[in-house]
mmCIF file as gemmi writes it, N, C-alpha and C atoms, coordinates in Angstrom:
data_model
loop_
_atom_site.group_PDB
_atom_site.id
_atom_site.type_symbol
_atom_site.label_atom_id
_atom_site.label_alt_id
_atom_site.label_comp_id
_atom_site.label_asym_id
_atom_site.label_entity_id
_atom_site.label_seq_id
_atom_site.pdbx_PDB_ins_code
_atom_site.Cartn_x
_atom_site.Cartn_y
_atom_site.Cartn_z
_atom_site.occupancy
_atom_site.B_iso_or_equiv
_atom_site.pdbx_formal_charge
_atom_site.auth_seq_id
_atom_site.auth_asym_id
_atom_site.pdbx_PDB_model_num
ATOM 1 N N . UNK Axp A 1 ? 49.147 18.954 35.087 1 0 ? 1 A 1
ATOM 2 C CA . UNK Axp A 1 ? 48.09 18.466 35.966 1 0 ? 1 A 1
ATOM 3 C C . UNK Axp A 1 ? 48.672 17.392 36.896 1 0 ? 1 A 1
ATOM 4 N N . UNK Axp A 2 ? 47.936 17.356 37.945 1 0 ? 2 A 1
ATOM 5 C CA . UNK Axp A 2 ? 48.907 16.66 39.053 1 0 ? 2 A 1
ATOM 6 C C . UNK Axp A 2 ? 47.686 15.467 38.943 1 0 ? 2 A 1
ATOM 7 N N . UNK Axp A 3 ? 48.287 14.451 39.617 1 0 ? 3 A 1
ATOM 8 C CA . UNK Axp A 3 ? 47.729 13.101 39.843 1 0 ? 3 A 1
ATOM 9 C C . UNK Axp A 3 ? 47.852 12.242 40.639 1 0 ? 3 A 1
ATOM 10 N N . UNK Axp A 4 ? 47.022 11.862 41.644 1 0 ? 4 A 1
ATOM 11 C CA . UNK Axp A 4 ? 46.886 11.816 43.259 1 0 ? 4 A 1
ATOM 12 C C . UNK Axp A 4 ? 46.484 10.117 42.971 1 0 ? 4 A 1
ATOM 13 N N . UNK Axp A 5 ? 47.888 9.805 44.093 1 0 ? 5 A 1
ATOM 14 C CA . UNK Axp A 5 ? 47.626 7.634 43.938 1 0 ? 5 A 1
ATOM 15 C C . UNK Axp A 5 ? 46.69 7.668 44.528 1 0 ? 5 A 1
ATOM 16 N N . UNK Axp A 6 ? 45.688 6.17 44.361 1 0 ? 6 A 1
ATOM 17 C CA . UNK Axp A 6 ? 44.788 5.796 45.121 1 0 ? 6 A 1
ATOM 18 C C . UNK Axp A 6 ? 44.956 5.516 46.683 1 0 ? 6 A 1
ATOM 19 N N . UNK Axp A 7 ? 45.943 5.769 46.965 1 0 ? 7 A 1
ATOM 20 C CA . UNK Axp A 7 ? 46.328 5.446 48.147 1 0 ? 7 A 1
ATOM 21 C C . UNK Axp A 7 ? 46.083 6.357 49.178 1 0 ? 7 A 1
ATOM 22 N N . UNK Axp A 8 ? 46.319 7.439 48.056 1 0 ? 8 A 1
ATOM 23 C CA . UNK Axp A 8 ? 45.673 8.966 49.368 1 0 ? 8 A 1
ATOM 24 C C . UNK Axp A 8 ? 44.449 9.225 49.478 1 0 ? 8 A 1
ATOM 25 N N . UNK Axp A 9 ? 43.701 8.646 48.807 1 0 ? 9 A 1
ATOM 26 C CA . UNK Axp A 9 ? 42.177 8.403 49.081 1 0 ? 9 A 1
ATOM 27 C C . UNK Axp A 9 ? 41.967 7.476 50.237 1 0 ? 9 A 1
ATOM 28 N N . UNK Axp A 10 ? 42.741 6.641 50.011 1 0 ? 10 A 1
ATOM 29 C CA . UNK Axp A 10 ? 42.347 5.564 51.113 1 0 ? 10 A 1
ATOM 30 C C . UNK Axp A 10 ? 42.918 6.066 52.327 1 0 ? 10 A 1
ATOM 31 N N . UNK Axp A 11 ? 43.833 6.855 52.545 1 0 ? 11 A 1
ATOM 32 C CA . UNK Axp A 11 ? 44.658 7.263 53.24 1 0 ? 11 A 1
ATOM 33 C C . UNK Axp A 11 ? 43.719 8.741 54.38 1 0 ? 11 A 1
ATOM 34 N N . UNK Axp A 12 ? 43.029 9.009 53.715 1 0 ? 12 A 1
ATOM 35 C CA . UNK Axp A 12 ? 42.231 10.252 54.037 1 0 ? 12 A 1
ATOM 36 C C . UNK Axp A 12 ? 40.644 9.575 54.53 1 0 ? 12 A 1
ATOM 37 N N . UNK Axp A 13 ? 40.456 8.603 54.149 1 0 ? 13 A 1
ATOM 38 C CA . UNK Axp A 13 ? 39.317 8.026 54.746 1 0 ? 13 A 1
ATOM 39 C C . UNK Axp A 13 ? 39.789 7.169 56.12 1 0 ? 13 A 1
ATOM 40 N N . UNK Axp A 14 ? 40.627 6.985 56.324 1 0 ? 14 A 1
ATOM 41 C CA . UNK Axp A 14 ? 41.32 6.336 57.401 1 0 ? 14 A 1
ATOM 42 C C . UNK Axp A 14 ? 41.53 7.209 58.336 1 0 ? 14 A 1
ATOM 43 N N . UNK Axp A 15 ? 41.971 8.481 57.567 1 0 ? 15 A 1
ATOM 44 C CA . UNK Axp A 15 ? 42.664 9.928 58.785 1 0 ? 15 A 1
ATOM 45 C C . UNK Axp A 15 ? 40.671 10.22 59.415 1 0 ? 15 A 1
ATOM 46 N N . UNK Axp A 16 ? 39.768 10.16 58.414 1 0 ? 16 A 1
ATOM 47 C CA . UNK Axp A 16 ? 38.764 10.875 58.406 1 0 ? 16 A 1
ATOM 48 C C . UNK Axp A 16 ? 37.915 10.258 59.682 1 0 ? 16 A 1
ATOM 49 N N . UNK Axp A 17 ? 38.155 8.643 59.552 1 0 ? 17 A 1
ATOM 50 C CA . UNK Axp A 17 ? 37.262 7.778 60.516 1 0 ? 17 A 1
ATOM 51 C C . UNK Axp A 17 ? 35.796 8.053 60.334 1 0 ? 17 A 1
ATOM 52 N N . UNK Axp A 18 ? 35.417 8.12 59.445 1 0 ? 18 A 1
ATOM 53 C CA . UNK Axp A 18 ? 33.936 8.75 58.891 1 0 ? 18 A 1
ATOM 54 C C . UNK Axp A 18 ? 33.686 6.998 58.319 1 0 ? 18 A 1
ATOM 55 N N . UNK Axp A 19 ? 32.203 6.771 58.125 1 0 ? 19 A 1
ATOM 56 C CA . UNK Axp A 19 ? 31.771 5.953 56.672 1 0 ? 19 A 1
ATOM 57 C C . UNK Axp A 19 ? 31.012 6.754 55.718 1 0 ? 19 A 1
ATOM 58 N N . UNK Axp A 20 ? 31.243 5.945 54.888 1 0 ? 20 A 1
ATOM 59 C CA . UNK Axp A 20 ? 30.976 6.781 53.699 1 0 ? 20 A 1
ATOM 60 C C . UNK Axp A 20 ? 29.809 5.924 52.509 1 0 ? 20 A 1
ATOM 61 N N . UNK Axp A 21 ? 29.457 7 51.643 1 0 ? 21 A 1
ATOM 62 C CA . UNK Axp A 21 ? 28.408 6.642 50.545 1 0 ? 21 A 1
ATOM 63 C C . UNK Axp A 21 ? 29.449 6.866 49.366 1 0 ? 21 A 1
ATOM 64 N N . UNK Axp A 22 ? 28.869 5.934 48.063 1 0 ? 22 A 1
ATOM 65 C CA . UNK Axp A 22 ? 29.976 6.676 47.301 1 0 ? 22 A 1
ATOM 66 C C . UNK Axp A 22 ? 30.16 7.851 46.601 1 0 ? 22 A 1
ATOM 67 N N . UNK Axp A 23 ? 28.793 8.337 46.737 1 0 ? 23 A 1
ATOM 68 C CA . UNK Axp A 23 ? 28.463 9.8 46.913 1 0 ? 23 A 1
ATOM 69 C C . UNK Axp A 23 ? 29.203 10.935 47.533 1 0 ? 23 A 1
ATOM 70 N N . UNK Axp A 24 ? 29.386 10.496 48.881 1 0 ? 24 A 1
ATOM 71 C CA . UNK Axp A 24 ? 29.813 11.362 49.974 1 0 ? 24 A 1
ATOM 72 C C . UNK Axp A 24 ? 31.322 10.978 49.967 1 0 ? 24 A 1
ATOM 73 N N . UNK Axp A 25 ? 31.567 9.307 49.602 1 0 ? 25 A 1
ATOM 74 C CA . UNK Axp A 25 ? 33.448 9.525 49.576 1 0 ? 25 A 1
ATOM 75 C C . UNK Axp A 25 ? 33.314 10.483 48.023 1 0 ? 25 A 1
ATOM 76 N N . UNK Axp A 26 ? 32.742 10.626 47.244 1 0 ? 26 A 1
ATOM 77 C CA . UNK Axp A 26 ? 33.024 11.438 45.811 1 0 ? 26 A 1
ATOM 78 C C . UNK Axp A 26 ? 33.272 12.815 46.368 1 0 ? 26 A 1
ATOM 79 N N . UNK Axp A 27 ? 32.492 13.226 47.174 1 0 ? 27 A 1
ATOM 80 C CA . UNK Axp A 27 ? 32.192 14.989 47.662 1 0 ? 27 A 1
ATOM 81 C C . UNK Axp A 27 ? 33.229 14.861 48.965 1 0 ? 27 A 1
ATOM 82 N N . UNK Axp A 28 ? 33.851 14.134 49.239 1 0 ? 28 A 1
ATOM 83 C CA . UNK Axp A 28 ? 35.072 14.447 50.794 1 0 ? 28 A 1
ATOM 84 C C . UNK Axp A 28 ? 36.467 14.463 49.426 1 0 ? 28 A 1
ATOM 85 N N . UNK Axp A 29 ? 36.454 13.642 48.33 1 0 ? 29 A 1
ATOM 86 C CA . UNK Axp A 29 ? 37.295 13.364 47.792 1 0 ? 29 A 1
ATOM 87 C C . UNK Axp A 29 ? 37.431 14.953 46.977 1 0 ? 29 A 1
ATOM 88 N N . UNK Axp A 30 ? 36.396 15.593 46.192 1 0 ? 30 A 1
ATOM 89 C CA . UNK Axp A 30 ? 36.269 16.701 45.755 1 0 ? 30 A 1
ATOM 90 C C . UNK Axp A 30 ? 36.905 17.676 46.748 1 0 ? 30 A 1
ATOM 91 N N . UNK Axp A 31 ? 36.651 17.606 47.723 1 0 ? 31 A 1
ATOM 92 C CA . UNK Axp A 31 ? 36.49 18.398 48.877 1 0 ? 31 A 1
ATOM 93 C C . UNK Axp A 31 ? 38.405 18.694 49.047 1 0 ? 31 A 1
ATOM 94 N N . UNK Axp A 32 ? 39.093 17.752 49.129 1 0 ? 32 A 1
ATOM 95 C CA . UNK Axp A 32 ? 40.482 17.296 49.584 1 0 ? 32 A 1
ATOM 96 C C . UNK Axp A 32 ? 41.359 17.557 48.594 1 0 ? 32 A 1
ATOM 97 N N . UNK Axp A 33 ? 41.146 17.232 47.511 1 0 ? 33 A 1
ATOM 98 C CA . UNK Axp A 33 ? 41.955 16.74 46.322 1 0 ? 33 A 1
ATOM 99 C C . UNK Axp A 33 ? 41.596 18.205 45.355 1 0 ? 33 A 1
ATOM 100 N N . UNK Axp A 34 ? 40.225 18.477 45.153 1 0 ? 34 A 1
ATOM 101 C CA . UNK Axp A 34 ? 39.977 19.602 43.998 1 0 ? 34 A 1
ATOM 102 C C . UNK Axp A 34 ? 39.34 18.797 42.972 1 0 ? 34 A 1
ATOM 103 N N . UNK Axp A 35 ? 37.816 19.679 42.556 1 0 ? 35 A 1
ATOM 104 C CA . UNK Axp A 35 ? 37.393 19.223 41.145 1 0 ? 35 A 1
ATOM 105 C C . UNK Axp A 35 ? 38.085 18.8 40.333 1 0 ? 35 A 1
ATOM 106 N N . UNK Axp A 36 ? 39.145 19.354 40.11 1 0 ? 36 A 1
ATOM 107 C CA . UNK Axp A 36 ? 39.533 18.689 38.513 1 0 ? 36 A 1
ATOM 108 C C . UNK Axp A 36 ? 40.81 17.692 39.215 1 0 ? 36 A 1
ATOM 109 N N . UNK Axp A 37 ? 40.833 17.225 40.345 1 0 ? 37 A 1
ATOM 110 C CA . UNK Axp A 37 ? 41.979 16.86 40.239 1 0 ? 37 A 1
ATOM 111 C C . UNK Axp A 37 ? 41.978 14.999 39.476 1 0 ? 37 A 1
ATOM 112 N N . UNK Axp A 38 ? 42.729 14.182 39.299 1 0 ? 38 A 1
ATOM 113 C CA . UNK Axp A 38 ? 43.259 12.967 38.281 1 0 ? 38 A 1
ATOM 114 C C . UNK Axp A 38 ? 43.737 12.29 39.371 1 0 ? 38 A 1
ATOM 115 N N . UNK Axp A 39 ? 43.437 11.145 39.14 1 0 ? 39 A 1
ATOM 116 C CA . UNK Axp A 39 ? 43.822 10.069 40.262 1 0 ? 39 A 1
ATOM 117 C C . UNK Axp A 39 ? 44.734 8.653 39.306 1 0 ? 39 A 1
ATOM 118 N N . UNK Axp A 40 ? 45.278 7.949 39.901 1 0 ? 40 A 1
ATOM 119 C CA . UNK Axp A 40 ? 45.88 6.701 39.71 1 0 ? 40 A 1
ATOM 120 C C . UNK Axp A 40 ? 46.113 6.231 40.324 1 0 ? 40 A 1
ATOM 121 N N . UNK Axp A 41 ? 46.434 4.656 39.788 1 0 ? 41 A 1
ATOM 122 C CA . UNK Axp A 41 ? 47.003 3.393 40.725 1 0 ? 41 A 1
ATOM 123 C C . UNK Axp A 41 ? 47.856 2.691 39.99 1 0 ? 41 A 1
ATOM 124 N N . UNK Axp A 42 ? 48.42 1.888 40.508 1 0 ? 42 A 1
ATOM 125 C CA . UNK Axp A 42 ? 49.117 0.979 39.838 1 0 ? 42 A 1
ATOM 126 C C . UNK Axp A 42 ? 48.656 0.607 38.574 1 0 ? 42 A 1
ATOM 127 N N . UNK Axp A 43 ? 47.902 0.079 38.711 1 0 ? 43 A 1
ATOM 128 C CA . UNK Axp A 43 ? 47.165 -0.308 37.555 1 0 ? 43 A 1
ATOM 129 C C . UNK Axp A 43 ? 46.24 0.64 36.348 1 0 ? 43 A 1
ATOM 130 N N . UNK Axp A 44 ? 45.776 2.049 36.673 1 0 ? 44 A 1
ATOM 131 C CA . UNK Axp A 44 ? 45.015 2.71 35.637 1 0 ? 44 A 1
ATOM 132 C C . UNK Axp A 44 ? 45.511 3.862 36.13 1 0 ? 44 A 1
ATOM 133 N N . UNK Axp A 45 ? 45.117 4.695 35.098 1 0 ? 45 A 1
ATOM 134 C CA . UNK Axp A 45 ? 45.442 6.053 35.174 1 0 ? 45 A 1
ATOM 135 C C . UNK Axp A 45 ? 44.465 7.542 34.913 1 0 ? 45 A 1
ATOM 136 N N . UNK Axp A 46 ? 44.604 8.321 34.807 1 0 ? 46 A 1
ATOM 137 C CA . UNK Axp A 46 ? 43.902 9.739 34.718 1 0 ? 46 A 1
ATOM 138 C C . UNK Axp A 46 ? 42.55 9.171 34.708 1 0 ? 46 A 1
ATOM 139 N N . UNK Axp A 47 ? 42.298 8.959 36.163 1 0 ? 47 A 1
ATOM 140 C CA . UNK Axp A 47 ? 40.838 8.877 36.125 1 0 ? 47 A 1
ATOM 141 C C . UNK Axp A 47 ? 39.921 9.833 37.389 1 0 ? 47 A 1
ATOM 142 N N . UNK Axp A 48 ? 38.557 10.195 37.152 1 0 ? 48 A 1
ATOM 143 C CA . UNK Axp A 48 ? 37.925 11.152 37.775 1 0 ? 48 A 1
ATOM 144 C C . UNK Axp A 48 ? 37.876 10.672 39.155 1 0 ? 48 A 1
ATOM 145 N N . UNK Axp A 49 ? 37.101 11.422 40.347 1 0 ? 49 A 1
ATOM 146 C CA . UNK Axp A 49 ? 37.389 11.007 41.576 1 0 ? 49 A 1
ATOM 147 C C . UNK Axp A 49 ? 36.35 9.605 41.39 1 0 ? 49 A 1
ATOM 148 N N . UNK Axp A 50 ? 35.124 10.125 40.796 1 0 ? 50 A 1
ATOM 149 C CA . UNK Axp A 50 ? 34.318 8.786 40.743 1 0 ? 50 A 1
ATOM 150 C C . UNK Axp A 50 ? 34.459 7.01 40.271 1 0 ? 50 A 1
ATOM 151 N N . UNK Axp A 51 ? 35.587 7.897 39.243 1 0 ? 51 A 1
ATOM 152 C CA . UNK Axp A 51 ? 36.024 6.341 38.433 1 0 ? 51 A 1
ATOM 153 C C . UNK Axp A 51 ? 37.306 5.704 39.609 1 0 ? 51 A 1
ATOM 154 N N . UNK Axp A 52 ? 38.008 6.239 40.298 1 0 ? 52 A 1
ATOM 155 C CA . UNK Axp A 52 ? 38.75 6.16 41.47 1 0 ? 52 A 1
ATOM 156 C C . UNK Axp A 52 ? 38.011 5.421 42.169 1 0 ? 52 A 1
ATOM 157 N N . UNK Axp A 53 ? 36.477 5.957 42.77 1 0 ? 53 A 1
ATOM 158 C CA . UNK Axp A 53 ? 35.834 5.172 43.824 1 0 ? 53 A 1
ATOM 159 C C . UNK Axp A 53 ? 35.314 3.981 43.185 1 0 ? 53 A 1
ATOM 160 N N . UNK Axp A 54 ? 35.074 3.556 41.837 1 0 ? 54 A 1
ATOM 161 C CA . UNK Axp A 54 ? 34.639 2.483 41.362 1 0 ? 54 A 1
ATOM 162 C C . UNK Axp A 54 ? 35.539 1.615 41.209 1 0 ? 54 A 1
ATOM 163 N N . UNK Axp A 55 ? 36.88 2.092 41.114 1 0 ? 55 A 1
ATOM 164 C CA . UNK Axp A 55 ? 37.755 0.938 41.061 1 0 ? 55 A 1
ATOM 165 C C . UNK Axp A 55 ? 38.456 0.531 41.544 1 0 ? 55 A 1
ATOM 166 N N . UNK Axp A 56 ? 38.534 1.056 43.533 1 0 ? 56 A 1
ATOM 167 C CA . UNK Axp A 56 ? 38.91 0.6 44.557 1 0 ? 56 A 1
ATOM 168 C C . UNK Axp A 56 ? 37.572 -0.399 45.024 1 0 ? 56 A 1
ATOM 169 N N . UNK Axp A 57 ? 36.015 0.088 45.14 1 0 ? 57 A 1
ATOM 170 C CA . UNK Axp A 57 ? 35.215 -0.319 45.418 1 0 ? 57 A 1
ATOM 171 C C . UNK Axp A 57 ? 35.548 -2.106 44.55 1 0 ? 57 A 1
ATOM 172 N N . UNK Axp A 58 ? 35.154 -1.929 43.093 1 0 ? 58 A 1
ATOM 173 C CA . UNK Axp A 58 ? 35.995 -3.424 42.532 1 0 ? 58 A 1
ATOM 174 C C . UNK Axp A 58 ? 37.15 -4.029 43.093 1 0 ? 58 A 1
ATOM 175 N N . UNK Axp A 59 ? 38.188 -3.692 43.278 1 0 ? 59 A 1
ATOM 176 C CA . UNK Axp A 59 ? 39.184 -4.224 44.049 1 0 ? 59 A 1
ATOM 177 C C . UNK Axp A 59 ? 39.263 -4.937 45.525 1 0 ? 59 A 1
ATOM 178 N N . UNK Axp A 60 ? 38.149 -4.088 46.357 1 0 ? 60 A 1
ATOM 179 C CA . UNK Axp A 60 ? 37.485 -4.912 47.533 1 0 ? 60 A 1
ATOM 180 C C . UNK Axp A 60 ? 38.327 -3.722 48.366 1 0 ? 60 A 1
ATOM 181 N N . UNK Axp A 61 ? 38.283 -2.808 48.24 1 0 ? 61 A 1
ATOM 182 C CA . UNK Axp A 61 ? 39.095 -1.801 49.095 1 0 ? 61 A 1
ATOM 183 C C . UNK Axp A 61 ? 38.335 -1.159 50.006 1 0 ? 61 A 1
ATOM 184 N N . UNK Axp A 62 ? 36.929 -1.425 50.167 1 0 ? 62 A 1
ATOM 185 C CA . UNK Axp A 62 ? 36.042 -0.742 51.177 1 0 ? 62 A 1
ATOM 186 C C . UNK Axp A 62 ? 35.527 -2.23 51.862 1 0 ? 62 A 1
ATOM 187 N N . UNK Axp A 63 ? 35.022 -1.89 52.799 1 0 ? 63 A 1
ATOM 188 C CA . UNK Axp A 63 ? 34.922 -2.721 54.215 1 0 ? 63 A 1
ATOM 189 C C . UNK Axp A 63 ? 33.369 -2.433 54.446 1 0 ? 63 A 1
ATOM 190 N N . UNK Axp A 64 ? 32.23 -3.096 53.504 1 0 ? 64 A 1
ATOM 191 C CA . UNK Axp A 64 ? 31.06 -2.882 53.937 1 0 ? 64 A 1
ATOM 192 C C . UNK Axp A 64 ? 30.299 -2.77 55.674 1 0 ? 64 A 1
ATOM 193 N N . UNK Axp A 65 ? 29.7 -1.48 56.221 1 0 ? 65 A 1
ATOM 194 C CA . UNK Axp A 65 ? 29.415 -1.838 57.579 1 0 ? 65 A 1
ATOM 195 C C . UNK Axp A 65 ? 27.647 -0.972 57.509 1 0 ? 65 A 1
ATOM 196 N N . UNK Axp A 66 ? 27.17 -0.995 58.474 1 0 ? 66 A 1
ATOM 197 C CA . UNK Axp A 66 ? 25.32 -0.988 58.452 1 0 ? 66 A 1
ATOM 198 C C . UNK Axp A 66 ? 25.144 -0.067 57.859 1 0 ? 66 A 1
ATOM 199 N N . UNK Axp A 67 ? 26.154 1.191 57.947 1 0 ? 67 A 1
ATOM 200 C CA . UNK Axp A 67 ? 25.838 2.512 57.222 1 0 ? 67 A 1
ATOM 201 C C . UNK Axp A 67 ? 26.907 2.703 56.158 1 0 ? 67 A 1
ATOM 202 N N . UNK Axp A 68 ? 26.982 2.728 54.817 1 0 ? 68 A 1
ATOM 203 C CA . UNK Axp A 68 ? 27.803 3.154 54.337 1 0 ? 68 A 1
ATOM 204 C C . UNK Axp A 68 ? 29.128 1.581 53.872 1 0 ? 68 A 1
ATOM 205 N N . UNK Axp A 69 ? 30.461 2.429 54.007 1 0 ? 69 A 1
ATOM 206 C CA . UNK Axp A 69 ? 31.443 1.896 53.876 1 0 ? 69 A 1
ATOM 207 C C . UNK Axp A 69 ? 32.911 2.528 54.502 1 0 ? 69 A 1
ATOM 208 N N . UNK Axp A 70 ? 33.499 1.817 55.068 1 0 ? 70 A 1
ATOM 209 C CA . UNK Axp A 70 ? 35.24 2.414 55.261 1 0 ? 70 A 1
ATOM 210 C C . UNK Axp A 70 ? 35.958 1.349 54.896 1 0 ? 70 A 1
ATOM 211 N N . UNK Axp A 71 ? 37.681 1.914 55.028 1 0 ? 71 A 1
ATOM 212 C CA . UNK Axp A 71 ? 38.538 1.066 54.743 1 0 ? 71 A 1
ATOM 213 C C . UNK Axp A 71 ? 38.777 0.744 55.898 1 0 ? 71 A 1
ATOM 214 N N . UNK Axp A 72 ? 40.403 -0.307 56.104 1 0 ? 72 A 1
ATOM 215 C CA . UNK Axp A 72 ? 40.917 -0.473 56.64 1 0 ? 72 A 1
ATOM 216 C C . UNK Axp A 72 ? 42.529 -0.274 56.377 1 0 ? 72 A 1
ATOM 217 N N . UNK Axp A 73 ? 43.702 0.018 56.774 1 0 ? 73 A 1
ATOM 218 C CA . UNK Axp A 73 ? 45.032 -0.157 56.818 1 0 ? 73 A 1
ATOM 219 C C . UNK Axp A 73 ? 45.374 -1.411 55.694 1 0 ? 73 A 1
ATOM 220 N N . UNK Axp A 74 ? 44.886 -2.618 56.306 1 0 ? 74 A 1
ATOM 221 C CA . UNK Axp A 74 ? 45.431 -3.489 55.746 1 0 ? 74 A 1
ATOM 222 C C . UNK Axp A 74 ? 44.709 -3.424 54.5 1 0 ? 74 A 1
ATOM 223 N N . UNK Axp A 75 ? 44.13 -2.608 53.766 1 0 ? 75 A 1
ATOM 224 C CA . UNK Axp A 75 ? 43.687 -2.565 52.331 1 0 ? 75 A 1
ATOM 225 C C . UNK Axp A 75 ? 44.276 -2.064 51.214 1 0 ? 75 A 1
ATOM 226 N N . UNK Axp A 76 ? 45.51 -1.484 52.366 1 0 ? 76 A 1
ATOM 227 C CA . UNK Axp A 76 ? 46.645 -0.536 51.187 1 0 ? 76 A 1
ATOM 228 C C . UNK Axp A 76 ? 47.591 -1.034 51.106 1 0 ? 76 A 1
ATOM 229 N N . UNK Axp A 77 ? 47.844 -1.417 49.827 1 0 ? 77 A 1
ATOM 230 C CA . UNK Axp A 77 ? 49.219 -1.978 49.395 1 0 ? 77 A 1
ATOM 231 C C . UNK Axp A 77 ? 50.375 -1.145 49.809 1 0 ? 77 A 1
ATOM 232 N N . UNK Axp A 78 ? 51.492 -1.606 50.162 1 0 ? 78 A 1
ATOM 233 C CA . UNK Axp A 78 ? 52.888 -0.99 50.4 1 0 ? 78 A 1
ATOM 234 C C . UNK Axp A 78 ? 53.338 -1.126 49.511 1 0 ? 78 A 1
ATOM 235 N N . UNK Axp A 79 ? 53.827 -0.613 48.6 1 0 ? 79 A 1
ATOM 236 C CA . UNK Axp A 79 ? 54.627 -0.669 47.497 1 0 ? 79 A 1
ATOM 237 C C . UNK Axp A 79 ? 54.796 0.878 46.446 1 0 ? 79 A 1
């Protein structure tokens, strides 16, 4: 099973220029990646797309705006 960094999430909402619900980043993320696919970060591992969006959302990785949410560039770690 393959396992997709958090980074390409963030990375695909950036390409996407969309805002998002965490609903709708769950269903673009489904959409991109595949139902079953496993995500990680530095810090945690094999987790669902949803537990992904909860624990960038904790981290401060979305950029609250009137509708929704996006990132920004400077939200992704280089490393």
């Amino acid at each position: 099973m393959t396992s997709i960094h958090g980074h390409e999430v963030l990375n695909m909402m950036l390409e996407s220029d969309e805002h998002y619900s965490e609903t709708s980043l769950i269903q673009a993320i489904h959409m991109r990646f595949g139902d079953s696919a496993h995500f990680h970060t530095c810090s945690a591992e094999n987790m669902t797309a949803a537990q992904m969006v909860e624990l960038l959302k904790n981290k401060g990785k979305f950029i609250p705006l009137k509708e929704g949410f996006s990132t920004h560039e400077s939200k992704i770690c280089r490393h």
